[in-house]
C-alpha positions, -999 to +999 in steps of 0.1 A: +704+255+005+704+290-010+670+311-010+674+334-038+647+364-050+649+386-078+625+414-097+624+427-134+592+449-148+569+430-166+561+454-202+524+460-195+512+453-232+532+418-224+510+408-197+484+388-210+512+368-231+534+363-200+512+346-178+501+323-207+537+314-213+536+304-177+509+289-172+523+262-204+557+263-197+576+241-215+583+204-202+620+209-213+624+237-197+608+225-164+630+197-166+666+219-174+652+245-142+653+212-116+684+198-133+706+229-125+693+224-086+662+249-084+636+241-065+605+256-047+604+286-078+574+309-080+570+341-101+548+364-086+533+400-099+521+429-086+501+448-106+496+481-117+528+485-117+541+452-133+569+441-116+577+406-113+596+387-086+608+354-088+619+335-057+636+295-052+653+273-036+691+268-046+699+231-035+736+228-056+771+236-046+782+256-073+754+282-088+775+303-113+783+269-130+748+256-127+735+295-139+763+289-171+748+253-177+715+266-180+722+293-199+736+271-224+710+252-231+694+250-266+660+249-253+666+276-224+678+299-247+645+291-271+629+299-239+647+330-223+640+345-262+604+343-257+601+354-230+624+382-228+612+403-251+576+408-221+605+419-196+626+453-190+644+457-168+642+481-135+652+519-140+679+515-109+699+477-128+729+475-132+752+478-163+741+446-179+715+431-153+682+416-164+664+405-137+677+423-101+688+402-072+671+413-037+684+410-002+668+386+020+661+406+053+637+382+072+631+346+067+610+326+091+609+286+088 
């Protein structure tokens, strides 16, 4: 098992909208997220300054092919264009990176 944690900003006039999205998510896409072998995921957000971080569980043995399964699914892409448009992502990404990975530095069982 992989923990993995990442952060993207969260547009402020989104907000409201977001955590709605959330709070419904989809059944489908619920289902698609545990199929690809996440488990244990939670979204969290600071506020003022919006930034969202999103931590699981990895439980498979391959996650770029898992991450490319769920990517291309009809209903994950339905998804991923709702909700994209309440993200940005941070000033200091990457050429082409949406949400940021983070470094685990302390983990305590």
């Amino acid at each position: 098992m992989q923990r993995k944690a990442w952060m993207i900003r969260l547009k402020p006039e989104k907000l409201s909208e977001y955590k709605e999205l959330h709070a419904n998510a989809w059944p489908a896409i619920l289902k698609q997220i545990s199929a690809c072998n996440i488990r244990n995921y939670s979204i969290y957000l600071r506020e003022p300054e919006n930034i969202l971080v999103g931590i699981y569980e990895y439980h498979g043995t391959d996650f770029d092919a898992d991450m490319a399964r769920m990517a291309a699914d009809p209903e994950t892409r339905r998804w991923w264009a709702v909700t994209e448009p309440c993200q940005e992502p941070l000033e200091t990404a990457t050429e082409g990176e949406w949400w940021a990975p983070m470094e685990e530095v302390f983990h305590l069982d």
